[in-house]
C-alpha positions as CSV (number, residue, x, y, z in Angstrom):
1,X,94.6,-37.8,-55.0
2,X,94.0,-34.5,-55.8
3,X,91.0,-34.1,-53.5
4,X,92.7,-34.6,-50.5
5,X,93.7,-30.7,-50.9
6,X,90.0,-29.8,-51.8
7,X,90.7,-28.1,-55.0
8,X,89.7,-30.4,-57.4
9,X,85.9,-30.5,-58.2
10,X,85.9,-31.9,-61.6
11,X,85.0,-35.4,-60.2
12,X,82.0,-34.3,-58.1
13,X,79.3,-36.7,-58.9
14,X,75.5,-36.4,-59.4
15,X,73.2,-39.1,-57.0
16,X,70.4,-41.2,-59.4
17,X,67.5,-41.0,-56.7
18,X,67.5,-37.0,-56.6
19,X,69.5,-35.1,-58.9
20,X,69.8,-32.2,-57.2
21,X,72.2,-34.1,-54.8
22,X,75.2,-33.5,-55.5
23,X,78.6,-35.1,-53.8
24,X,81.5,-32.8,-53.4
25,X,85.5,-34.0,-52.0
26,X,87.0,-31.5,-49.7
27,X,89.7,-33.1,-47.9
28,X,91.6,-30.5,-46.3
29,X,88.2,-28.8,-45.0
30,X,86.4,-31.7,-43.8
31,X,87.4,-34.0,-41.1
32,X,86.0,-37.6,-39.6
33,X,87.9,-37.4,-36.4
34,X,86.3,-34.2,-35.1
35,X,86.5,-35.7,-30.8
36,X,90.4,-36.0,-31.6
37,X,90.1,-32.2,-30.4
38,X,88.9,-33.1,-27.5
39,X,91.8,-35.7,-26.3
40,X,94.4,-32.8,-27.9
41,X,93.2,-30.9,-25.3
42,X,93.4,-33.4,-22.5
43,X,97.1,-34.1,-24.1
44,X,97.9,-30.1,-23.3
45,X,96.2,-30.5,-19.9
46,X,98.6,-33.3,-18.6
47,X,101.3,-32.3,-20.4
48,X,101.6,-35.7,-21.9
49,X,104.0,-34.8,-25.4
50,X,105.9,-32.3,-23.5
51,X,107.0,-34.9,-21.8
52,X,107.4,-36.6,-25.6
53,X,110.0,-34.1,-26.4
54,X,111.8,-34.1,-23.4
55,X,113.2,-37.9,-23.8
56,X,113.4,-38.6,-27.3
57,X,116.1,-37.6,-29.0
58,X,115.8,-36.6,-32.3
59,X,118.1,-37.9,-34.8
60,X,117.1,-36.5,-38.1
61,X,119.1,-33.8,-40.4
62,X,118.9,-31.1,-42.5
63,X,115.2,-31.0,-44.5
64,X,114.0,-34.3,-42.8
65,X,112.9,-31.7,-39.7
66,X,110.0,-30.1,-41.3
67,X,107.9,-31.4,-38.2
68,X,109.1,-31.8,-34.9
69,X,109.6,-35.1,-33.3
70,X,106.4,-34.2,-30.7
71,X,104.2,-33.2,-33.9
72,X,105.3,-36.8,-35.0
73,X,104.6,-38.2,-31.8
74,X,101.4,-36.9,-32.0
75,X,100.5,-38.1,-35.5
76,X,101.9,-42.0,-34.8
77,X,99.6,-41.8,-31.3
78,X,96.2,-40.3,-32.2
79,X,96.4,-41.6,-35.9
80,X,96.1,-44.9,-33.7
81,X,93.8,-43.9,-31.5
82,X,91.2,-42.9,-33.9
83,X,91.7,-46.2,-35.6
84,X,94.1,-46.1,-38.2
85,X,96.8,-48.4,-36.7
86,X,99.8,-47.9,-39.0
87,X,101.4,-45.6,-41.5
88,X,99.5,-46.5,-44.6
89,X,97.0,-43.8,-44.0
90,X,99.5,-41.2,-43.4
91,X,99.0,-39.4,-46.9
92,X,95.4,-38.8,-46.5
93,X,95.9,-37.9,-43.3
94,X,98.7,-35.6,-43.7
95,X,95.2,-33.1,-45.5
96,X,93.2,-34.0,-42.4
97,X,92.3,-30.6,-40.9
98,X,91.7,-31.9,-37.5
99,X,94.7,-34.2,-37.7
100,X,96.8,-30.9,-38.9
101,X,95.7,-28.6,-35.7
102,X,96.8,-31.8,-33.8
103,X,100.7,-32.0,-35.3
104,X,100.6,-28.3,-35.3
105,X,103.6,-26.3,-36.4
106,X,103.6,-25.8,-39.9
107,X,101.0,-28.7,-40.4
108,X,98.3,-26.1,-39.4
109,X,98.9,-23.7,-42.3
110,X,100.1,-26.5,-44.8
111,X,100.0,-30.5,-44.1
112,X,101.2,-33.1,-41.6
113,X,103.3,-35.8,-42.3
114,X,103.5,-38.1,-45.4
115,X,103.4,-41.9,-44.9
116,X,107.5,-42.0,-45.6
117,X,108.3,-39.5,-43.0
118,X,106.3,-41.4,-40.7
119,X,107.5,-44.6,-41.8
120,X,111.1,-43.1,-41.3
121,X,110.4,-41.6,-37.9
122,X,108.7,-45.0,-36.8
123,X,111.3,-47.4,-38.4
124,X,114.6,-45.3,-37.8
125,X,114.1,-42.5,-35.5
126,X,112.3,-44.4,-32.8
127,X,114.1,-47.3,-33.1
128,X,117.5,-46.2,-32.0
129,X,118.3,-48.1,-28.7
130,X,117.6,-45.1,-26.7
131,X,114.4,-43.5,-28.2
132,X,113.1,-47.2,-27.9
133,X,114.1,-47.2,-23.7
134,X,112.4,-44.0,-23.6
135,X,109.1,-45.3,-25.2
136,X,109.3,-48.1,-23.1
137,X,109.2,-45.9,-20.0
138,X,107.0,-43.3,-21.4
139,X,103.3,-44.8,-20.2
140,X,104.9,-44.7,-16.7
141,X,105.4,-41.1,-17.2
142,X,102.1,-40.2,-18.2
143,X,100.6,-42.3,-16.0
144,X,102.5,-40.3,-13.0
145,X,100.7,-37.4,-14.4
146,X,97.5,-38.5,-14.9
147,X,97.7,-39.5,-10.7
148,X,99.5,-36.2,-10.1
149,X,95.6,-35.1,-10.9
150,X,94.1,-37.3,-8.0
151,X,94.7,-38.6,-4.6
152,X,96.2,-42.2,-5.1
153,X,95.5,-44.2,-2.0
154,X,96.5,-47.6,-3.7
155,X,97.4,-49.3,-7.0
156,X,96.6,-53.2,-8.0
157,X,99.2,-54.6,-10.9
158,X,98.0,-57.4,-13.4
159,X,99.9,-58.9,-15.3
160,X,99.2,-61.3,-18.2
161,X,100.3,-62.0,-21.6
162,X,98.8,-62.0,-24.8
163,X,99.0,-63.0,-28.5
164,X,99.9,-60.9,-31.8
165,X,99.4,-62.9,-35.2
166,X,102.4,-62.7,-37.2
167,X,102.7,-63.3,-40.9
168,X,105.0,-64.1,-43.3
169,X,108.9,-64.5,-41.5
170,X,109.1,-62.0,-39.3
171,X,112.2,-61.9,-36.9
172,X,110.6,-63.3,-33.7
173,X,107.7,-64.9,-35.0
174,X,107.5,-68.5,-34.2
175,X,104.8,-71.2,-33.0
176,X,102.8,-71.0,-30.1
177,X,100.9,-74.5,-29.5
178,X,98.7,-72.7,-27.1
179,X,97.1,-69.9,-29.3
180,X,97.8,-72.4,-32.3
181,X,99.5,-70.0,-34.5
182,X,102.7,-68.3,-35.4
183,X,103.1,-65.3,-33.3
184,X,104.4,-62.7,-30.9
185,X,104.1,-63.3,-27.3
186,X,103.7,-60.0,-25.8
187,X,103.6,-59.4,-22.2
188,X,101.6,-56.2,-20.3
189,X,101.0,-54.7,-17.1
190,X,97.6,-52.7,-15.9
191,X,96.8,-51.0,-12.8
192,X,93.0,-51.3,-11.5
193,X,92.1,-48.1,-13.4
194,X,92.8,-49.9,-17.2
195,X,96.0,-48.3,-17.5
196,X,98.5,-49.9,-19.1
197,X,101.4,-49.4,-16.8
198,X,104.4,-51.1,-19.1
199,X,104.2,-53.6,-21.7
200,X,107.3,-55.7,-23.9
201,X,107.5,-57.1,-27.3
202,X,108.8,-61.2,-26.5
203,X,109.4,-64.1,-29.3
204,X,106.3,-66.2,-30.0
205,X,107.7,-69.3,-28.7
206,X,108.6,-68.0,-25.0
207,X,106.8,-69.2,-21.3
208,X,103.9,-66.3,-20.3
209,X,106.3,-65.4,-17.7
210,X,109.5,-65.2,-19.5
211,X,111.1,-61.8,-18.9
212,X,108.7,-60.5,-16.0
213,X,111.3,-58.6,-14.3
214,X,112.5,-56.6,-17.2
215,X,108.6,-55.6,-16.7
216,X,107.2,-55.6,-13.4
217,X,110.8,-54.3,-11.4
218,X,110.2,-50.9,-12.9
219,X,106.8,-50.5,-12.1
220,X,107.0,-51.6,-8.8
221,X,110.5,-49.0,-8.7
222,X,107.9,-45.9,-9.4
223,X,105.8,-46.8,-6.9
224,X,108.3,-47.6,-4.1
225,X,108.2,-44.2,-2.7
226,X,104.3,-43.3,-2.3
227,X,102.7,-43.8,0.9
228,X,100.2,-45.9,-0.6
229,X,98.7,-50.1,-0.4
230,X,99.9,-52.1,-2.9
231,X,98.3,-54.8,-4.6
232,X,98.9,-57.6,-7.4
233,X,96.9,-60.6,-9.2
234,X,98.6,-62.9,-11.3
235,X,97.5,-66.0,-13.2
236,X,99.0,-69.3,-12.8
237,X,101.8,-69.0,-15.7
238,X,103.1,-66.7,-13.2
239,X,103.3,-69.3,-10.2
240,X,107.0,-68.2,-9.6
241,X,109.3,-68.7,-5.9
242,X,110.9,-65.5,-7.2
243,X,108.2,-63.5,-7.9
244,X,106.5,-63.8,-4.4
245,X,110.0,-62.5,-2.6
246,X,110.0,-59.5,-4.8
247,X,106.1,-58.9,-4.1
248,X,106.7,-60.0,-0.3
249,X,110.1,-57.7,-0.4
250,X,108.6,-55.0,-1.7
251,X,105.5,-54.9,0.7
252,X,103.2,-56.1,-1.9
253,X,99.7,-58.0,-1.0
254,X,99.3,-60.4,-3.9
255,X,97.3,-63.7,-4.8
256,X,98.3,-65.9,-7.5
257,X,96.8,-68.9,-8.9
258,X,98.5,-72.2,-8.2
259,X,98.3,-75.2,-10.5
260,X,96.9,-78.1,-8.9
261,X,99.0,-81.3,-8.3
262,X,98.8,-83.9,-6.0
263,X,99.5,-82.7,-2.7
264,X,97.9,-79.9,-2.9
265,X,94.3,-82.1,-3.5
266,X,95.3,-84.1,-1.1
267,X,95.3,-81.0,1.7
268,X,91.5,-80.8,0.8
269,X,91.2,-84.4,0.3
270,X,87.9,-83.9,2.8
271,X,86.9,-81.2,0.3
272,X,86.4,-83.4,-2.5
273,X,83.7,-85.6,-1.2
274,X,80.7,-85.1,-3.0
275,X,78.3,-83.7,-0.2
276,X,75.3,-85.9,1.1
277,X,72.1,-85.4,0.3
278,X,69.8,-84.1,-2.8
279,X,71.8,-81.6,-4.8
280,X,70.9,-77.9,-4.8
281,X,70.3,-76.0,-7.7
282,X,72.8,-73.4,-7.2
283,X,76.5,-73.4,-6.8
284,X,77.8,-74.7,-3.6
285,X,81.4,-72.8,-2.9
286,X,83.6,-74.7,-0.1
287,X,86.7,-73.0,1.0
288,X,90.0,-74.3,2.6
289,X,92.7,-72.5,4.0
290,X,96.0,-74.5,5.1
291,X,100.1,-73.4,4.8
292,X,101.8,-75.0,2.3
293,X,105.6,-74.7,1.0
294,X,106.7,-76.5,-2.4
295,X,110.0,-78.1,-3.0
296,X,111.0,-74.9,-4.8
297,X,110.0,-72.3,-2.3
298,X,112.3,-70.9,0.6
299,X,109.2,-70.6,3.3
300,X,106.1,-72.1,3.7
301,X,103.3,-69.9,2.6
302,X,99.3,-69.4,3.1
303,X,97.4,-71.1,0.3
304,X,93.6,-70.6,-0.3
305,X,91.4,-73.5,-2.2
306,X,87.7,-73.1,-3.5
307,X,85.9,-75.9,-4.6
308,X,82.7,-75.3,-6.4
309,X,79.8,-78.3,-6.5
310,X,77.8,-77.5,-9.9
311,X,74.2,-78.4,-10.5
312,X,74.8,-81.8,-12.9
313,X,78.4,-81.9,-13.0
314,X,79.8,-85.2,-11.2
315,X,83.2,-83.4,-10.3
316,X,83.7,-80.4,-8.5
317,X,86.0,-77.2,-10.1
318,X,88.7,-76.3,-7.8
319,X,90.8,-73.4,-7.6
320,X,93.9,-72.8,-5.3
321,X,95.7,-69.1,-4.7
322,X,98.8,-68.5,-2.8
323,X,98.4,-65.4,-1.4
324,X,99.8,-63.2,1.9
325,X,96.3,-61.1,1.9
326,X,95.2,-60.7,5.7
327,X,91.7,-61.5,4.4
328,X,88.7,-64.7,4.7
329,X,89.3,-67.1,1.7
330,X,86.0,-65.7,-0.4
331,X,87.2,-62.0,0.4
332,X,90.4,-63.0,-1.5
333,X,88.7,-64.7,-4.1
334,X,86.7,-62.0,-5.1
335,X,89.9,-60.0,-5.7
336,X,91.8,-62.6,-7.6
337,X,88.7,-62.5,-9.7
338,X,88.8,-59.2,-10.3
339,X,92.0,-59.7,-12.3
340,X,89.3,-60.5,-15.6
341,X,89.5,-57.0,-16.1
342,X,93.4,-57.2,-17.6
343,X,91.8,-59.6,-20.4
344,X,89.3,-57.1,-20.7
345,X,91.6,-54.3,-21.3
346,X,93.7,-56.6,-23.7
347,X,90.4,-57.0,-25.7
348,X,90.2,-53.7,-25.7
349,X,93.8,-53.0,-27.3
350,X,92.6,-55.3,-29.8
351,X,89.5,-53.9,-30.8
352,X,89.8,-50.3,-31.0
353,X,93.3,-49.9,-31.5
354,X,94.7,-53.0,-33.3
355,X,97.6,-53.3,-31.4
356,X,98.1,-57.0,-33.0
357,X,99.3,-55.4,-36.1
358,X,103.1,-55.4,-36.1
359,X,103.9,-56.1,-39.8
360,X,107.3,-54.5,-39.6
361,X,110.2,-57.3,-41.0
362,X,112.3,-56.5,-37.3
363,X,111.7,-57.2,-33.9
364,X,112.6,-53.6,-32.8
365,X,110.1,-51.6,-35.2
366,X,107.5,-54.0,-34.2
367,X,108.7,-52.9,-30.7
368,X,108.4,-49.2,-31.5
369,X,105.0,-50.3,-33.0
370,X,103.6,-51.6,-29.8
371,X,104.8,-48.7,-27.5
372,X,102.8,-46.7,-29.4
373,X,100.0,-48.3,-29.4
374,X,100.4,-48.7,-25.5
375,X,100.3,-45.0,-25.2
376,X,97.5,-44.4,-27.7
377,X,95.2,-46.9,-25.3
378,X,96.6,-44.9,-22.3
379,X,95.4,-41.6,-23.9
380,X,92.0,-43.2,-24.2
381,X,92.0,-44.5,-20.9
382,X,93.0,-41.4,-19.4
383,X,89.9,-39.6,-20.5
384,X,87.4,-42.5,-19.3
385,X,88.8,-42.3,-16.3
386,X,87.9,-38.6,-16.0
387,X,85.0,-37.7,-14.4
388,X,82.4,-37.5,-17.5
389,X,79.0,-37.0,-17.7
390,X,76.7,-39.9,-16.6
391,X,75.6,-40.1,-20.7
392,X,79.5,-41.5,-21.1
393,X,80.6,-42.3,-18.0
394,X,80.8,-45.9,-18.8
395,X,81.3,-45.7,-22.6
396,X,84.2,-48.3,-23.3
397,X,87.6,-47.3,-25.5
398,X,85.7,-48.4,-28.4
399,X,82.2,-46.9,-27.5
400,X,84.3,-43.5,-27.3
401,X,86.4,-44.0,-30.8
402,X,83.3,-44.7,-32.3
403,X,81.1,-42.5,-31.2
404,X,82.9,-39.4,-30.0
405,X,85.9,-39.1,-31.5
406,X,84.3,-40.4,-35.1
407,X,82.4,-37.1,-35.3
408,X,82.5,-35.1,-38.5
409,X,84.0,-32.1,-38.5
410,X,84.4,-28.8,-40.9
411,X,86.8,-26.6,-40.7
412,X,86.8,-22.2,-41.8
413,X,89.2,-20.2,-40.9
414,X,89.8,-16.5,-40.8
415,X,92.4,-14.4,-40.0
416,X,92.8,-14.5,-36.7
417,X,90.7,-17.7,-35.5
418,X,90.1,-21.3,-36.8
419,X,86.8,-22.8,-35.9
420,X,85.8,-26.3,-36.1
421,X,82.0,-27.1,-36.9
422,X,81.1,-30.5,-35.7
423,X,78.2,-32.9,-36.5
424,X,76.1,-31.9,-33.4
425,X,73.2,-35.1,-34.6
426,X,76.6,-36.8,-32.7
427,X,77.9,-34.8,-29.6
428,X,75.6,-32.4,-28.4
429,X,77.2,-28.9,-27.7
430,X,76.0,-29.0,-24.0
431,X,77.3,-32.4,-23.6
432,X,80.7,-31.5,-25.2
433,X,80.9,-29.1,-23.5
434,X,80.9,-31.2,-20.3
435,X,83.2,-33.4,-21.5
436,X,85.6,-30.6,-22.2
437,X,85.1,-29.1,-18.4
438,X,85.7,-32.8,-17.1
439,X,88.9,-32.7,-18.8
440,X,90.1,-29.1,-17.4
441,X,89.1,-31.0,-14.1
442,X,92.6,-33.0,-14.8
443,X,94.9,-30.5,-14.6
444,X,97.3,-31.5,-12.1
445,X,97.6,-28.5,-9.0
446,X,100.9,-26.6,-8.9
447,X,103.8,-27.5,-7.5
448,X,104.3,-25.8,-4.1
449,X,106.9,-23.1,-4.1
């Protein structure tokens, strides 16, 4: 592995179709990950791993300190948001010039971390019970700073769950007949901007709404104080009495999908009948609107039904919300819809970040593991949300990892400055350039004095 330094030349090899080409390994100069500079900056702007170092508590002794525990923050997050999603590339890494500036400290002048300190910091260090609370809270944090930069006139929850393949006898992994495999059954919470406002580790065999307090009561506790509307969408797994009185409590407009049963077809038994006459060729949509109040629940409560008359089906689909939005049945059916986007996002975590990998034996590193991803995805997220240049203004997580943080990058340095020379056939300078000014756009205002 001597290459990864860029001293060793001997294996340099000749190409067949024109032997003047010759390939040279220069690890420590040359870098793949040339845009991470750009979200390093936007990390500086918000203050994002200041905040890092202001709740974790560091644990470690004597010479297990060479790097601080925010240089390690900053490794474990934008090692996984440029795609590498656990420690096993830490070594090579550790040479990465771009990765080095990143950590900073001593990794500037010599190298980052090695894949055992990381695997210590992730394994032991974050771990503890309180380092793990503080991840836990930590997308909440930055997310308060990345509003801090804008005018917040509402925030829309969603909340769903999700499935993480497990492998081998992990604690916590067991059978989910649903998703058909052995698994974790995480659980996650986005606001309407992608954001992924908190998210929690659960057992694989768990209900999709098992623990949603220990989730949603400290979101909805940060917002409590801002003079703002507040919205949220929910699927039908989360179809819970207690849920609605902490929404309806809490001054929360919501809508929820319902399952159907029997009395609740029966309130739109007049619905049902298949309408007279030739059959359009489009969707017909017919709405009802009626109270309604289940054995379970302490008050009746407005529910909303849509039933939808397909060209050459013989049954109709029908859909029913419980909802306490002062709006017409289709208006609150459009913003129920909405709610796609949380899958969306969810797809997103497992594309570009792999946030399905937690191969750790425990339930708490796998824990650790999935904080970290969350904030990796919220770093992204922040910087789509910025306002960008119309050529990546609607670029997707991935579109951005792959095309504008996977820029190559070389790196010469003099005495007194350290330049990075990136692949312009990529980026374009001007464009960068904008993308860099839409970040200084971020920068939260001062505090009054």
């Amino acid at each position: 592995m001597s290459h990864l330094a860029g001293e060793d030349q001997s294996e340099d090899g000749r190409l067949g179709f024109d032997r003047r080409v010759r390939v040279a390994f220069h690890g420590s100069k040359i870098s793949s990950d040339g845009g991470l500079l750009l979200y390093r900056e936007l990390d500086n702007v918000l203050g994002l791993h200041k905040l890092m170092g202001e709740y974790l508590v560091d644990t470690r002794t004597g010479h297990n300190r060479l790097h601080s525990i925010v240089g390690l923050s900053r490794q474990s997050i934008f090692g996984r948001l440029a795609g590498y999603e656990d420690v096993n590339d830490a070594d090579r890494l550790a040479f990465d010039p771009v990765m080095r500036q990143i950590v900073g400290g001593r990794a500037v002048d010599h190298q980052a971390a090695s894949a055992s300190q990381m695997g210590r910091f992730e394994t032991e260090v974050l771990a503890t019970p309180e380092n793990l609370a503080a991840l836990a809270e930590m997308s909440g944090h930055w997310i308060d700073r990345h509003h801090a930069a804008r005018s917040l006139k509402w925030i829309t929850l969603d909340m769903d769950s999700s499935v993480s393949p497990t492998h081998g006898a992990q604690e916590g992994t067991a059978w989910n007949g649903h998703f058909d495999c052995s698994c974790y059954h995480p659980l996650f919470v986005f606001n309407q901007f992608g954001h992924l406002e908190r998210c929690k580790l659960r057992p694989g065999n768990v209900h999709s709404a098992d623990d949603w307090e220990h989730v949603l009561k400290p979101v909805i506790a940060r917002y409590a104080d801002k003079d703002i509307l507040r919205f949220f969408r929910a699927d039908a797994a989360f179809a819970l009495p207690a849920l609605y009185k902490t929404l309806e409590a809490e001054g929360y407009f919501y809508a929820i999908r319902l399952p159907t049963n029997a009395v609740l077809q029966d309130k739109i038994a007049d619905l049902l009948k298949r309408p007279v006459g030739r059959p359009p060729n489009h969707v017909r949509r017919i709405y009802g609107d009626f109270d309604y109040q289940a054995g379970s629940w302490d008050k009746p409560r407005r529910v909303l039904a849509k039933v939808e008359w397909h060209p050459g089906e013989l049954f109709p689909r029908v859909g029913f919300l419980v909802t306490n939005l002062p709006l017409d049945p289709e208006e609150v059916f459009t913003f129920y819809n909405q709610r796609g986007t949380a899958e969306q996002h969810i797809k997103e975590g497992k594309i570009a970040l792999k946030w399905t990998r937690l191969s750790c034996r425990t339930m708490v590193q796998n824990e650790v593991r999935l904080q970290l991803h969350a904030l990796a995805y919220n770093l992204g997220m922040f910087l789509s949300c910025a306002d960008l240049p119309d050529e990546v203004a609607t670029w997707s997580l991935t579109s951005l990892q792959t095309r504008l943080i996977k820029i190559g990058a070389r790196v010469v340095r003099h005495a007194r400055t350290i330049t990075f020379q990136l692949a312009e056939v990529a980026i374009p300078r001007d464009l960068f350039n904008r993308i860099l000014a839409a970040i200084h756009r971020l920068r939260p205002s001062p505090a009054p004095t």
